[in-house]
N, C-alpha and C positions, 0 to 999 in steps of 0.2 A: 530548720529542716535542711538537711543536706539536699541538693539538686543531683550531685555525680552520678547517685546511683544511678542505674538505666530505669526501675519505676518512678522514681520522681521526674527523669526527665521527659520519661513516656507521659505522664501525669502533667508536667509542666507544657510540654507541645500540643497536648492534645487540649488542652483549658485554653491557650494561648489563640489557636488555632478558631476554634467553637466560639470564644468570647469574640475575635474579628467578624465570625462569619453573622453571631446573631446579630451584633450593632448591623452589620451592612445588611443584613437582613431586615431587620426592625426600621431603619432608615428607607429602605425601599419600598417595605410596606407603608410607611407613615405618607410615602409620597405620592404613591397611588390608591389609599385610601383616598386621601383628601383630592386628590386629582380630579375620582371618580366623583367624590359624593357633590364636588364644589360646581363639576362641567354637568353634574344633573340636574344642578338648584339653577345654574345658568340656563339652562335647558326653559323649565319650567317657569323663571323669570319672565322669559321671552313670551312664553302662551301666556302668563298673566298678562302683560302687556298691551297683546293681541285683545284679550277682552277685556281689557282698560278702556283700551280705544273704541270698542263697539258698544261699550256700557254708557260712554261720554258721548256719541252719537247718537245712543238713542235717549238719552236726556236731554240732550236739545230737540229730536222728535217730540216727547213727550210734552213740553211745553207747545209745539205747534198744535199736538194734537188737541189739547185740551182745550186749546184757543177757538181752533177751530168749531168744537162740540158746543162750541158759548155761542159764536160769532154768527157763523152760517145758517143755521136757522132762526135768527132772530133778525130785529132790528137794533143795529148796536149803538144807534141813534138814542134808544129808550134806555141806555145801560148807563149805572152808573163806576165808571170806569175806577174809580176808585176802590170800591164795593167788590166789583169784577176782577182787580187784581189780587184782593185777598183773597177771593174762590177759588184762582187760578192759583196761587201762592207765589207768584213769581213779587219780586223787587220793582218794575217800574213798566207800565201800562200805559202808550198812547197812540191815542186817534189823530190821524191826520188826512186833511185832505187834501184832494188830487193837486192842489192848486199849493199846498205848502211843502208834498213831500219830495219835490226835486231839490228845498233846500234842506233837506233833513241831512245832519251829519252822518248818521248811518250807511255803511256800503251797504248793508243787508236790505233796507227799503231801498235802496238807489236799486240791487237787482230784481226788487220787488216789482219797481217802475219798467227795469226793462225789460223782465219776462214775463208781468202779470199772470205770477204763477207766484205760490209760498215758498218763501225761501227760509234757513236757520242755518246758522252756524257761530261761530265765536269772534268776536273783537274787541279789541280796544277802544274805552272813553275819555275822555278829554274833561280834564277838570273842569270845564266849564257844564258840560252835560252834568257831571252828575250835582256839580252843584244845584239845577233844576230838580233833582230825587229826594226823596226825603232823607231827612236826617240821619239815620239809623244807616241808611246805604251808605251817606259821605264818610259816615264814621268808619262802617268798616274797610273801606277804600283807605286809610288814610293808617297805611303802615308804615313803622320806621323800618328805612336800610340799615342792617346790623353790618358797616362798614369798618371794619378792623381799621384806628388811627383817626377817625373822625373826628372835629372836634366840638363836632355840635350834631345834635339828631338831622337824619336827612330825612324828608318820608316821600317814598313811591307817586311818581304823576302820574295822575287818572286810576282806571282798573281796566279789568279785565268781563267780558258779559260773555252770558251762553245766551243767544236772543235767536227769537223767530219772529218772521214779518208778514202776513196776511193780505191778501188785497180783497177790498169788498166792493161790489160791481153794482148801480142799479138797475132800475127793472129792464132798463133798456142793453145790457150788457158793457154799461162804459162804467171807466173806473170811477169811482165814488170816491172813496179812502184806503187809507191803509191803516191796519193795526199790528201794534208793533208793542214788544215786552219780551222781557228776561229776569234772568237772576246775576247776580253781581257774584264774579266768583270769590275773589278777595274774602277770604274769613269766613267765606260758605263751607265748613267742614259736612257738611250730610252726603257730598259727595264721596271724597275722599273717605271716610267712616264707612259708608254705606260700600264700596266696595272692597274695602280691607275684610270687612265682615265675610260679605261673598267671597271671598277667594279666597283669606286667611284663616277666617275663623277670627276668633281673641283670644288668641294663643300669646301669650308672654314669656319674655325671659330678662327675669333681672330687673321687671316695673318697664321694660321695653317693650314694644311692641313687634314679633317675628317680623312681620311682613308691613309692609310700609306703603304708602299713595298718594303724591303729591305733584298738586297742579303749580306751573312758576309762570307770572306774569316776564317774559323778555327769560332772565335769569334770576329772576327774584322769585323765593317761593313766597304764595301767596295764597297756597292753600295746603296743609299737609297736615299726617298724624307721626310726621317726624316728632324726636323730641329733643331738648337741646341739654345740658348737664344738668339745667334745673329743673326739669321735667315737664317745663313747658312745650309748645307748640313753634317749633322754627319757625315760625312765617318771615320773613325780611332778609335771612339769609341767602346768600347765591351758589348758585354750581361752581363745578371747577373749570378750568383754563378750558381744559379739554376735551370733556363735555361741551363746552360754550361752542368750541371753534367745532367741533362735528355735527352740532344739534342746530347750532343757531346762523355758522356762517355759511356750511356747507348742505343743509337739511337732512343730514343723514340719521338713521337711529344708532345709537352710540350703546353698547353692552358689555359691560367687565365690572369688574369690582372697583368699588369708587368708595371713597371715606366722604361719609355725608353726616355733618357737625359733630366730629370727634369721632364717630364706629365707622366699619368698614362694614358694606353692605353690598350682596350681590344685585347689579342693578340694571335696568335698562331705561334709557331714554329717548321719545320719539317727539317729534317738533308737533307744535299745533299751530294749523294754519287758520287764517281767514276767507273769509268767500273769495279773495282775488288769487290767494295761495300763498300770500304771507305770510312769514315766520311771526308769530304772535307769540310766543311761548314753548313752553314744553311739556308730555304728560309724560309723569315717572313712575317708577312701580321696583321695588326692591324688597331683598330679603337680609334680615340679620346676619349678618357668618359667626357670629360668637359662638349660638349654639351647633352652629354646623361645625365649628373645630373643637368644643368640648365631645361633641357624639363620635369624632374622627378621633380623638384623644382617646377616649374611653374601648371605643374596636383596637386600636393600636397597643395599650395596656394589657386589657386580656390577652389580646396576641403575642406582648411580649412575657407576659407568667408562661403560657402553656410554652413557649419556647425556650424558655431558661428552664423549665423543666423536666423538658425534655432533653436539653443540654446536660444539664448533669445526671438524671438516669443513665442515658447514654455513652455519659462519659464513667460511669463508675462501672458501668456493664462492660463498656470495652476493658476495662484496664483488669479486672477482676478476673470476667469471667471469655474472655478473647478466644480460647475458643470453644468450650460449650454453649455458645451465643448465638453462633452461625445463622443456625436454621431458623430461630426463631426472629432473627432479624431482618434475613430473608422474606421471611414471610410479613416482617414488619414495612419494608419495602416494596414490597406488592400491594401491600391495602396502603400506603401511601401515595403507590402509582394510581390504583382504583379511586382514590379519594382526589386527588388531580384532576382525574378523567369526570370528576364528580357522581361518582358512585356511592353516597353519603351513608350508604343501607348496611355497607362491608362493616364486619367487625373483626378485628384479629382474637384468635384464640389465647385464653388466660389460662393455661393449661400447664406450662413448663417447670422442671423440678425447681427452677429458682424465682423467688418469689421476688426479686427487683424484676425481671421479664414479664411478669405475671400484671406488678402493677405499674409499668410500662404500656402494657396490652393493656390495661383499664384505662389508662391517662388517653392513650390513643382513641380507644371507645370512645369516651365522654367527649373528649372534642369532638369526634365525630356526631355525635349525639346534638352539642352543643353546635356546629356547622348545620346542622340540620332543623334544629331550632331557628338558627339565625335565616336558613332558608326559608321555614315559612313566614317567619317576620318580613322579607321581603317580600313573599310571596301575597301577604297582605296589603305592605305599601303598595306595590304594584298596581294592585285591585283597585286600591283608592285612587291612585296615577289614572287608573284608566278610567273611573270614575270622573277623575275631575275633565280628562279629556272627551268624555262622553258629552259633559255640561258644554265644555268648550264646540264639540260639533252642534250639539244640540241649540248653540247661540248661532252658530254662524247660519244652521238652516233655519232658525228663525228669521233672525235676520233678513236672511236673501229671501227668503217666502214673502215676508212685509214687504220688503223693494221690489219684490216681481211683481206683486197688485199694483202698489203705486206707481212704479213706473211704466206699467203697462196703456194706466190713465193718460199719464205723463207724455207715451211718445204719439199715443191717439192725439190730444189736442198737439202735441207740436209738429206733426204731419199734416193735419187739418189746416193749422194757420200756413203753413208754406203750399200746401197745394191751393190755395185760398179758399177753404169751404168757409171760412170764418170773414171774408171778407180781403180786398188786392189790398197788397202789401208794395211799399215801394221798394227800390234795390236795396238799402240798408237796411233795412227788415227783414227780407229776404234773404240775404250774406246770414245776418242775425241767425237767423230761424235754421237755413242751412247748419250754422255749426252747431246748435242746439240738438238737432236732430242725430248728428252725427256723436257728439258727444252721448247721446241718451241712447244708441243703436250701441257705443259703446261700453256705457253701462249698464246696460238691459243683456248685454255678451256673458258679460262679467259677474253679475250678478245670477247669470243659470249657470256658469260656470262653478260659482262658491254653493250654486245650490247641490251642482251634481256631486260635487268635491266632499260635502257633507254625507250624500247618500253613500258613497264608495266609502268613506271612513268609516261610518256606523254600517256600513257591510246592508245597508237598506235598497239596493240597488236590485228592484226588480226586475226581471228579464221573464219577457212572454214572447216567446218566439215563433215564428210563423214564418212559412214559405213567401218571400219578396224578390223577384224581379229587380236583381242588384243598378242595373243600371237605371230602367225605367223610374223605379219608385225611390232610389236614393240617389243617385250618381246625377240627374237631370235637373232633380229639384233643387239641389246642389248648387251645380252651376248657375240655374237661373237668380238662386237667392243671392251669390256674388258676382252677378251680372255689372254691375255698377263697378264696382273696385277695377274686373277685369277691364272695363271699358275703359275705364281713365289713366289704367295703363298700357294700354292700346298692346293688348297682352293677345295670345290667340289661346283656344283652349280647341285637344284633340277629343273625342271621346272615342277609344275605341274598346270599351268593354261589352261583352257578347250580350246581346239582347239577352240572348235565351236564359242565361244563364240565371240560376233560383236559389237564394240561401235562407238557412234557416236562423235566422234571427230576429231578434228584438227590433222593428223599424224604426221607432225613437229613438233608441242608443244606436242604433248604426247611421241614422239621420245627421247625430250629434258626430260621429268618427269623422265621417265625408265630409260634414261642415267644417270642421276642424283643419282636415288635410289640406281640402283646395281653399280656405283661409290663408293657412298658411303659404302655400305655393304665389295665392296671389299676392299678399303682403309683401315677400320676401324675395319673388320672383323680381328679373329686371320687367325694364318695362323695352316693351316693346318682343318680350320672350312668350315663349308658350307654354303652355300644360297640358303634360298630355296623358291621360289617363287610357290602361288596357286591365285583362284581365287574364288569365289564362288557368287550364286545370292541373293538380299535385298530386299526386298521390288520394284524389278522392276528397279532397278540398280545395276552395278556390282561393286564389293567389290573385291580390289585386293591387294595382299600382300604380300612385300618382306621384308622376314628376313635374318639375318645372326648372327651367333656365333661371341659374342663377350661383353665385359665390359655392362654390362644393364647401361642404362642412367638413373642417378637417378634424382628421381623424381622435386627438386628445377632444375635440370637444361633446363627440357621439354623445361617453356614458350619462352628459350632462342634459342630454333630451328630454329624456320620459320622466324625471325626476320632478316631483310637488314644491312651484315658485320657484324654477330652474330660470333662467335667458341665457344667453349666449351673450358672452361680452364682444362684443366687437361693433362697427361703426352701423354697418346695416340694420343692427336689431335695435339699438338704443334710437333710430328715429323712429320706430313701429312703437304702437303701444300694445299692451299684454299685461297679463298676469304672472305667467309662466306655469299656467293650468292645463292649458290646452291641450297638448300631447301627453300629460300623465291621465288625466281623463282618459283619455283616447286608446292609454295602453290598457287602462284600469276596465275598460269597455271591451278590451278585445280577449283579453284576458280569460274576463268573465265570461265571455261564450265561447273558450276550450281554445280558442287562437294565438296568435302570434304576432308581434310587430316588428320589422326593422326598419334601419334607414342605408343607403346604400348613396353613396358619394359619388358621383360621374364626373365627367370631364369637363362639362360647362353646366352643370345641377346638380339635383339632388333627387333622390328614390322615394320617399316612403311607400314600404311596401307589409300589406298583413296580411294572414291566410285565415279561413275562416269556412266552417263547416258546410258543404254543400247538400241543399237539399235533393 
């Protein structure tokens, strides 16, 4: 074919042309397809993760509990402990008493002895323990290192236990013994199984498993439903360099795609500690990406048919018909812009004397037809998304509802023993008890925080509002409950909000806002600085405002405030403990009764300031 003429060259420019733009077209699509669907699976990674970790806390509950249901109403003197651990189903069951358990290897009895309170959590044993366990335990304990170049099998020293420790008191209140049992994790898949199931389903692809779950003694896995090329179970296998040195030197959680025994899998890893806060390991939770890049393949294909299709309609409609085409492509540019703007409903008319335009205007339909398909199929995952996030809050206010009874028990006795209603206590006891207290005031904070965190996500946050006496009945009670922090920072506190002054809201949630503020203020405040709280009227709502002396929050760090598990990095905040709950609460609270928050930066403080409807 001759090129010179001018339609072949029209014909040649314009193929030339269309053929660059689809590649870098079809290129950019492939890369924000996968972009998208890859940063959502990491997304979702992460919240599995999140109830990884609450499912493995409360499996070591659940052994306490069960112990306990055995223990405490009985005489466990008449028990045959033997007997008793197979009812329990744990791996390894023993009594000791007061008089042997300071030399017990256990940290978790040693915190038994020094808080004579139940303690659980996870550790490490020592070949010589479990050589004491029965058989069937050692054995599973006793996995080879799959050490690439080795020249002889290595196998794992000791394991790994999920344990809870009990102390039993007699009638006279003094310690008697302790009972103590676990489960060995090593080769205990009913974990790991049990919640691929919850979270993934058994869902496969390719005899693989989607979704993955796997516990690693140190960096050794030592329990997982990985699988290795022969389709067995990796156990022995270790993490990567990288992984190691963020999970195990540094304790951070480590999240990206990691190739774990041959496949690449989107992942997350977070450290498991021991009762002292020991790096003991790590819990994983990962998703296949195979099939997320054949699903990313497959959107990319259709998209490149209907776009070479469109290509050469296009192209033989310009060269043919250039200009009887005009208007109808005009108008094919408008429902293209509509269809942008995502107006998926638009159809072009099929109506023109030329029948390439005509089925042009059908090609057009159908994809739109088929965008709009593809929208409710999102429109469906989504539902599930939000399904499985509903389970996900509905753990976490579980959860926190179980830890607010317990540890409501929890800070009654260890307020009891440092005020001595239980009996005088000498200065180490007392230091002791002190920080206990403190710690459990801390997580008894934290734990109504992940409770109210839960009601504002599920949108369950009731509000019964009633005319309160801003200062009297929230603003005083306030103060006096952070009376103590204020003191030891020899801090002054101003009050100058109007008696009089009446709003209509919820007093629990506004309780929680003020607790919140002047926490904050005193935490963060220097010491030796003040707070000082006023109030004044707006436009027919009240404007109230608690500052404190202290570091001004500059201005890049504001939008980072009110956001769910925000801090602020800088020196001051990283020696405060938090969640980074507290002021999204806070907004989430003020919100909801038609309000407003700011923060407002000063020259030696900081503002927070909310308006909120006057009664």
């Amino acid at each position: 074919m001759k090129i010179r003429t001018l339609k072949n060259r029209l014909l040649l420019s314009f193929l030339t042309v269309n053929i660059v733009l689809a590649v870098s077209v079809f290129c950019l699509g492939y890369r924000v397809v996968c972009q998208q669907i890859f940063e959502r699976t990491q997304k979702q990674v992460n919240r599995y993760l999140d109830s990884a970790r609450l499912f493995y806390a409360s499996e070591i509950e659940n052994i306490g509990s069960r112990m306990k249901l055995v223990a405490y109403p009985c005489n466990i003197d008449d028990f045959d402990l033997e007997h008793l651990r197979k009812v329990l189903d744990i791996d390894y069951l023993v009594r000791l008493t007061a008089e042997e358990a300071p030399h017990c290897e256990s940290r978790i009895v040693q915190k038994v002895l020094e808080t004579a309170a139940p303690v659980g959590g996870t550790r490490l044993v020592s070949r010589e323990e479990l050589a004491r366990m029965p058989e069937d335990v050692r054995k599973r304990a006793r996995i080879p290192i799959r050490d690439e170049g080795a020249q002889e099998p290595i196998y794992l020293e000791g394991g790994m236990v999920k344990e809870y420790a009990i102390p039993l008191f007699d009638a006279d209140g003094r310690l008697k013994a302790i009972l103590y049992g676990g489960r060995l994790i090593n080769q205990d898949y009913s974990f790991v199984d049990k919640l691929r199931i919850l979270v993934f389903g058994e869902e496969e692809y390719r005899g693989k498993p989607v979704g993955t779950v796997t516990i690693f003694q140190n960096d050794i896995r030592i329990s997982t439903n990985v699988l290795d090329e022969q389709g067995q179970r990796a156990i022995g296998t270790r993490i990567s360099l990288a992984v190691y040195e963020s999970v195990i030197h540094q304790g951070r959680r480590w999240h990206d795609r990691a190739e774990v025994v041959g496949h690449w899998y989107r992942s997350a890893y977070e450290p498991i500690r021991d009762v002292d806060g020991n790096i003991i390991g790590i819990l994983y939770v990962g998703v296949l990406e195979e099939p997320l890049r054949d699903i990313a393949a497959r959107i990319l294909f259709l998209f490149l048919l209907v776009v070479a299709l469109a290509l050469v309609l296009a192209g033989l409609l310009a060269f043919i018909l250039a200009g009887s085409i005009s208007f109808p492509i005009t108008l094919l540019l408008e429902a293209t812009q509509k269809l942008a703007r995502g107006e998926l409903t638009h159809e072009v008319p099929a109506e023109t004397p030329i029948e390439e335009l005509n089925e042009l205007a059908r090609s057009f339909n159908e994809m739109s037809a088929q965008l709009r398909q593809r929208e409710e199929s999102l429109k469906i995952s989504n539902e599930k998304l939000a399904e499985l996030n509903k389970s996900y809050l509905d753990l976490i206010g579980f959860v926190a509802h179980e830890l607010k009874g317990m540890l409501a028990s929890a800070v009654i006795n260890a307020y009891s023993l440092r005020d001595g209603l239980l009996g005088m206590l000498n200065f180490k006891q007392k230091k002791a008890i002190d920080s206990i207290c403190r710690n459990l005031d801390y997580l008894d904070a934290t734990v109504k925080k992940f409770l109210n965190l839960s009601r504002i996500e599920r949108e369950k946050l009731e509000i019964n509002k009633q005319p309160i006496f801003l200062r009297k009945d929230i603003a005083e009670v306030s103060i006096q409950t952070f009376a103590k922090l204020i003191e030891d920072k020899q801090m002054t506190v101003i009050n100058r909000i109007d008696p009089t002054i009446r709003v209509n809201a919820d007093p629990d949630l506004m309780q929680i806002v003020m607790n919140n503020l002047i926490n904050n203020a005193a935490k963060y405040g220097v010491e030796g600085g003040r707070i000082e709280l006023s109030s004044r009227l707006l436009n027919g709502k009240v404007e109230v405002e608690v500052y404190n002396d202290g570091r001004p929050i500059q201005p890049n760090e504001i939008p980072m405030l009110f956001k769910k598990f925000s801090r602020l990095d800088n020196p001051e905040k990283k020696k405060v403990k938090g969640t980074g709950l507290g002021l999204y609460i806070t907004k989430q609270i003020i919100e909801a009764h038609g309000g407003s928050i700011r923060v407002e930066p000063r020259a030696n403080g900081n503002a927070f300031i909310f308006q909120i409807e006057r009664k």
